[in-house]
C-alpha positions in Angstrom: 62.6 -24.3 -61.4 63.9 -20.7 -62.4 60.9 -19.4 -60.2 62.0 -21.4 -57.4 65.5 -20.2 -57.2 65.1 -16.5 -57.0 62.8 -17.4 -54.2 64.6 -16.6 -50.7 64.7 -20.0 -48.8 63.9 -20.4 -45.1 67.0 -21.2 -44.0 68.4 -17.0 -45.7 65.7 -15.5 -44.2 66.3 -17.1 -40.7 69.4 -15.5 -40.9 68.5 -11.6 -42.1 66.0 -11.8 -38.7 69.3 -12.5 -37.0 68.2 -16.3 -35.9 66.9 -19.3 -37.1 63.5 -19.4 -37.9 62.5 -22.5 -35.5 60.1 -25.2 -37.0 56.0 -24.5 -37.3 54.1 -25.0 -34.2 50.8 -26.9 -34.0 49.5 -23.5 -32.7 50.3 -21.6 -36.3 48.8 -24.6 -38.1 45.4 -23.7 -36.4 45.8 -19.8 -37.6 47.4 -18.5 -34.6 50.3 -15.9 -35.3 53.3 -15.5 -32.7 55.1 -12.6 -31.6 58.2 -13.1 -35.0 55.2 -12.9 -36.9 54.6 -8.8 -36.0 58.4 -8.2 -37.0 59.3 -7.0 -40.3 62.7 -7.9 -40.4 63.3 -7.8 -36.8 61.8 -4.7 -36.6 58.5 -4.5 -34.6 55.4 -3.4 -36.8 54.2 -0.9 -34.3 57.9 0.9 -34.8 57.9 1.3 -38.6 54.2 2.5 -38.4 55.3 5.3 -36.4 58.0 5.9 -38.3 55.9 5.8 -41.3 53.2 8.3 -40.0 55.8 10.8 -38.3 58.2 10.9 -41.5 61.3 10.0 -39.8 63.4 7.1 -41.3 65.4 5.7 -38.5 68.2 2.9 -39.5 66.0 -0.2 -38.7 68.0 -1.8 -36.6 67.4 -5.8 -35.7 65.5 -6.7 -32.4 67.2 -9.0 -30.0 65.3 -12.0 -30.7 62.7 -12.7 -28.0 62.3 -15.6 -26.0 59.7 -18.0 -27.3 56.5 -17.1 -26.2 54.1 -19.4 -24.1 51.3 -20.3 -26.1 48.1 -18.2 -26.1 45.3 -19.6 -24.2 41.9 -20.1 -26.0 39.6 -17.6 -25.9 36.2 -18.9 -24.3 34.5 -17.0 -26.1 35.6 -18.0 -29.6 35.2 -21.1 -31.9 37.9 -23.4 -32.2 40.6 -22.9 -34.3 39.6 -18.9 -34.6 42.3 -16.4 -33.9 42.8 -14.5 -30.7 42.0 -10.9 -30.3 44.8 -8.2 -29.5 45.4 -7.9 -25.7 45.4 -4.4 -26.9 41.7 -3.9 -28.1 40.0 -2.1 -25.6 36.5 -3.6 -24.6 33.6 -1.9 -25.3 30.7 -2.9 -23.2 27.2 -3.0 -24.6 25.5 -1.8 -21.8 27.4 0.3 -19.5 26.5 0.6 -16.2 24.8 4.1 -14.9 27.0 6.0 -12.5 24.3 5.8 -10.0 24.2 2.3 -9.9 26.1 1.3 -7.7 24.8 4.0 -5.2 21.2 3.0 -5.7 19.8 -0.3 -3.3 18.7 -2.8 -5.1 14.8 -2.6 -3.7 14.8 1.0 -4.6 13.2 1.0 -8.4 14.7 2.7 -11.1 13.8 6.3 -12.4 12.7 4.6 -15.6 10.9 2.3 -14.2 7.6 0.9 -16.3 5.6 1.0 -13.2 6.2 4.6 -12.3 5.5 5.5 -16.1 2.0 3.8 -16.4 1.5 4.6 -12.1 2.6 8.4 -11.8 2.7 9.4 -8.2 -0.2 11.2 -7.2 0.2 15.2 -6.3 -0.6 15.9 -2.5 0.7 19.5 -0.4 4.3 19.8 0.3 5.4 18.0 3.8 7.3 20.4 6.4 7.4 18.1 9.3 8.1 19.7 12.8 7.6 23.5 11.0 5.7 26.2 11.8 4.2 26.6 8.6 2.4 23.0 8.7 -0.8 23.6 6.5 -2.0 20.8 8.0 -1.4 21.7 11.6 -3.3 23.7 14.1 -2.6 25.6 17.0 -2.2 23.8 20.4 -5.3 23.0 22.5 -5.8 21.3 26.0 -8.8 18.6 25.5 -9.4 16.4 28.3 -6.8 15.7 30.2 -4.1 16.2 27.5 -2.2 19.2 27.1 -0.4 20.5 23.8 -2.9 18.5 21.6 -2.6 19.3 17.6 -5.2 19.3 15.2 -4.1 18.0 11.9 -6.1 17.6 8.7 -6.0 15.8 5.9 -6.1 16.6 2.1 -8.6 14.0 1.5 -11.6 15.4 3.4 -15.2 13.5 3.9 -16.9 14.8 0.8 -14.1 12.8 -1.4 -14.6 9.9 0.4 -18.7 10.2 -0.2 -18.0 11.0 -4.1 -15.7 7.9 -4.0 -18.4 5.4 -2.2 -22.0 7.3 -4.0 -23.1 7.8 -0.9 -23.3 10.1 2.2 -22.0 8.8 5.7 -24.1 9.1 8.3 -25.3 7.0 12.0 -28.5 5.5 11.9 -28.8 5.4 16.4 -31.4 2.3 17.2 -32.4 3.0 20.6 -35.1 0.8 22.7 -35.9 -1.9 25.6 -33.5 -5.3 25.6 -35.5 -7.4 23.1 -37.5 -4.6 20.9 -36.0 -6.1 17.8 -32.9 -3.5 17.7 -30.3 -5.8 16.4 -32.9 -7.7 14.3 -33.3 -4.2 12.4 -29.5 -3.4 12.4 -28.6 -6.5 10.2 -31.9 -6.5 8.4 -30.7 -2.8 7.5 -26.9 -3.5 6.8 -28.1 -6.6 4.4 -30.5 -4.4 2.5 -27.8 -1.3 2.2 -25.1 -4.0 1.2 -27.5 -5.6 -1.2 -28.1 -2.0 -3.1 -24.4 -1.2 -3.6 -24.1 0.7 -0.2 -21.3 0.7 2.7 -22.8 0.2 6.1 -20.9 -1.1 9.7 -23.1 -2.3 12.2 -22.0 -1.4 16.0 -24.0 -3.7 18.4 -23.8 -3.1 22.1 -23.3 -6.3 23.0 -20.2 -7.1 20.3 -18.7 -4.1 22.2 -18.7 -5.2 25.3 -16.4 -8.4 24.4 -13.4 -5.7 23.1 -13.5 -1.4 23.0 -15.8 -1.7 26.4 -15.5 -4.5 28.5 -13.6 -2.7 30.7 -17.4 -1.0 31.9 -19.9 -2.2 33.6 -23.5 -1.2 34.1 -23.3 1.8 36.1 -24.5 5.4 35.1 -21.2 6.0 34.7 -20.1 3.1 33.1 -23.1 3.5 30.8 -22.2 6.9 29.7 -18.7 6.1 28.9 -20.0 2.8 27.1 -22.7 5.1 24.6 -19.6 8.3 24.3 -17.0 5.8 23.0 -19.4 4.3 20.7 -20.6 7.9 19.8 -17.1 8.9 18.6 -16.3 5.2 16.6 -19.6 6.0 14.8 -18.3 9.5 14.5 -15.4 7.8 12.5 -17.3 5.7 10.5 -19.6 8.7 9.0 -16.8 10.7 8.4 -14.9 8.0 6.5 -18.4 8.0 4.0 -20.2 4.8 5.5 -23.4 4.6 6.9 -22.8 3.7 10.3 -25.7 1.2 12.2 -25.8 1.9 15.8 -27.8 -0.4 18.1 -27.5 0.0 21.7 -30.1 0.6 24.3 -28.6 4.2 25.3 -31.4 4.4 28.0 -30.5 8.0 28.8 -31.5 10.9 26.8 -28.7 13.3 27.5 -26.3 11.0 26.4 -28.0 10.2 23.1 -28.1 13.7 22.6 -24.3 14.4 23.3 -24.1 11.5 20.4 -26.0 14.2 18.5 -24.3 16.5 18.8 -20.9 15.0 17.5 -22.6 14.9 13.9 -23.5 18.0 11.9 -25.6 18.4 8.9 -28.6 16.0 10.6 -25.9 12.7 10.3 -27.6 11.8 12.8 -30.7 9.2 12.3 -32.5 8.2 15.6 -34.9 5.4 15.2 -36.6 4.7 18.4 -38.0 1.2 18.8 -41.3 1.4 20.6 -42.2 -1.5 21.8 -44.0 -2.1 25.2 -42.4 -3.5 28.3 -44.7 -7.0 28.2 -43.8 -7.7 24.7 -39.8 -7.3 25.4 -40.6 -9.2 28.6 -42.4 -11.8 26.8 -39.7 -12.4 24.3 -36.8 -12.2 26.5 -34.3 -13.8 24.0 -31.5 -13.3 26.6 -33.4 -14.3 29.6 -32.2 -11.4 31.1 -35.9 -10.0 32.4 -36.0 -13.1 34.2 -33.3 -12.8 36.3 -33.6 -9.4 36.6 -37.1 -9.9 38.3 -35.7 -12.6 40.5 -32.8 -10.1 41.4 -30.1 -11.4 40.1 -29.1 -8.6 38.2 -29.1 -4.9 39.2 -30.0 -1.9 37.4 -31.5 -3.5 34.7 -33.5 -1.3 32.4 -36.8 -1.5 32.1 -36.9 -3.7 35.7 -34.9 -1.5 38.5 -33.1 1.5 35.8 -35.3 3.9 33.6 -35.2 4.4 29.9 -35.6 7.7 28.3 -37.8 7.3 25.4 -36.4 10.3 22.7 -38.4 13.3 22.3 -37.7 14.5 19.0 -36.4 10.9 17.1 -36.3 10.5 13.2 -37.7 7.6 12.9 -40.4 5.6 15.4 -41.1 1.8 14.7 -43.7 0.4 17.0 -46.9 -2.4 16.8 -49.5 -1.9 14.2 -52.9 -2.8 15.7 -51.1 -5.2 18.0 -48.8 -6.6 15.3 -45.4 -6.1 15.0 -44.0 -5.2 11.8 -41.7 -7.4 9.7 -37.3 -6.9 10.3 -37.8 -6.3 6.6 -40.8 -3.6 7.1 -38.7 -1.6 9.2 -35.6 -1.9 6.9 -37.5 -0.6 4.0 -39.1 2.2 6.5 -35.4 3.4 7.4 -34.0 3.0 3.8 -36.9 5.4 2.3 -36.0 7.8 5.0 -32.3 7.5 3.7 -33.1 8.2 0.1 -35.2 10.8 0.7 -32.6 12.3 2.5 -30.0 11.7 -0.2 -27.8 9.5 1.8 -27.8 7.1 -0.7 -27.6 9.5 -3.7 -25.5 8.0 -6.8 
C-alpha cells in the first residue's frame, strides 16, 4: 500500500501534460505507440535531444496538445501486431539501380554480361566508313559498263577459309557431249568428297538454266554468257575453300579457257569426257539427239553446233577397250588427282 501511494496516478500525470490522458486504444494494446507517447512532459523527444547534445537548457515549456492522431495503417510488409517503422528512416535499397539504366534499351545486354565474359568479341581492323584511309578500300576502276567501281577486301582471306575446312578450293570443269556421263561423274565425285570429310558444290548446266540463266538461250552468245556466269559462281565457290564441281558441256574452247583464267595457282581441274558421238547418241537419256536429227532443235552440239574437245585438259576419262568405266572409277581417277595435288590435304 505505502508503495502504491507515492506512485503518481493517471489522473496527476494527465494534468502535468496539460490534458487528460484519454483512455488506451486497441492500437496501443497491439504495441503501437502514438504521437503523446514521444513527449516527455509535453515536450517533444526530438527537442530535449537537441537540447541535450548542444548544451543549452531552454525552460521546457508544455506543447499544445495535438489533435488525436488517425491510426497508423499496417505495414504490408510486417507481421501482425509488430510495430511500425519511423516515417523518418530513410530506405536503403539493396540493389540500387546503375545510373545508366535507365539510358540503356532493354535488348541491349549489359557490360557484365555472362555471355560477353565467356564470348569476347573477336579483334578485326578499325572501320572508317566513307574515309580516305579505308584499308580495305581500293582506288576507283571502270569494269564493264560501271564506272567508280571499288575494290574492297576482307580480313578473312581464302587461305583462312582453307585452314578452317582442311582443304584447298578449287573447280573441277567436266566438259563433254550431252550424255558422256558428266553429271553421272559430278555426283559420283561430290558423294565421294562428302563421304571423306570434304566440302564440294556441284554446278550442273541444266539446274542453271531453271534460275541464274534461264534468261539465255542456245546461241553463241547466249552460250558464252551461260559458261562466264557459271565461271565466276565457281570462282566464288573456290575462293570461299570448297571444291567446286562444274559440269556443263562448254562446247567452245576459248570460253573454257577464259574460265581458266579466272583461277590462279592451277584451281583449275579440266576433266574432259571422251566419249564418241554413237555412244552419247546411243544413250540419249534426254532424247534430245533424236529430235535434233529430226530437226526439231537447232544448234545442237554434236548434230548441227561443234564441240571443242580441250587441248591441254587435266584429266581425260574415255572407253577402255570398248568399255566404259564405272561413275565410281572415274570418281576415284579425279579424287587421286586431287590428293596428289594437295587439294584435299588435312
Amino acid at each position: 500500500m505505502s508503495g502504491q501511494g507515492h506512485r503518481p496516478s493517471e489522473e496527476m500525470m494527465g494534468r502535468l501534460e496539460g490534458r487528460k490522458r484519454p483512455p488506451p486504444q486497441p492500437s496501443e494494446e497491439l504495441g503501437r505507440r502514438s504521437r503523446k507517447e514521444d513527449c516527455i512532459c509535453g515536450v517533444p523527444a526530438a527537442a530535449l535531444l537537441l537540447q541535450s547534445l548542444h548544451g543549452s537548457t531552454p525552460p521546457l515549456t508544455p506543447q499544445p496538445p495535438s489533435p488525436p492522431s488517425r491510426p497508423a495503417a499496417r505495414d504490408r510488409r510486417s507481421p501482425r501486431g509488430a510495430t511500425r517503422r519511423s516515417p523518418l528512416k530513410l530506405r536503403i535499397l539493396q540493389n540500387p539501380p546503375h545510373p545508366g539504366a535507365a539510358r540503356r534499351s532493354p535488348s541491349e545486354p549489359s557490360r557484365s554480361s555472362p555471355s560477353e565474359v565467356r564470348n569476347p568479341p573477336c579483334p578485326g581492323p578499325e572501320l572508317n566508313p566513307g574515309g580516305e584511309e579505308d584499308r580495305g578500300m581500293n582506288s576507283a576502276a571502270a569494269v564493264g559498263k560501271s564506272a567508280n567501281i571499288f575494290w574492297h577486301d576482307c580480313p578473312v582471306g581464302k587461305a583462312d577459309r582453307q585452314k578452317l575446312l582442311k582443304q584447298k578450293g578449287c573447280v573441277v570443269w567436266i566438259t563433254g557431249l550431252s550424255g558422256s556421263g558428266k553429271s553421272t561423274l559430278a555426283c559420283t565425285l561430290g558423294r565421294e568428297l562428302h563421304c571423306r570429310g570434304k566440302l564440294a558444290y556441284v554446278l550442273d548446266g541444266d539446274n542453271l538454266r531453271h534460275g541464274l540463266n534461264k534468261d539465255l538461250g542456245f546461241k553463241a552468245e547466249d552460250r558464252a554468257e551461260n559458261i562466264r556466269r557459271v565461271g565466276e559462281v565457281a570462282k566464288l565457290f573456290a575462293d570461299a575453300g570448297l571444291i567446286c564441281i562444274a559440269s556443263l558441256i562448254s562446247p567452245y574452247r576459248r570460253d573454257r579457257d577464259t574460265c581458266r583464267a579466272l583461277l590462279p595457282d592451277a584451281s583449275f581441274i579440266e576433266v574432259y569426257m571422251n566419249m564418241p558421238l554413237e555412244l552419247c547418241e546411243a544413250r540419249d537419256p534426254k532424247g534430245l539427239y533424236k529430235l535434233a536429227r529430226e530437226g526439231k532443235i537447232r544448234g545442237f552440239t554434236g548434230i548441227d553446233d561443234p564441240y571443242e574437245p580441250p587441248l591441254n585438259c587435266e584429266i581425260e576419262i574415255q572407253q577402255e577397250n570398248g568399255v566404259c568405266p564405272s561413275p565410281c572409277a572415274m570418281a576415284g581417277h579425279v579424287v587421286t588427282y586431287l590428293e596428289e595435288k594437295g587439294f584435299l590435304q588435312e
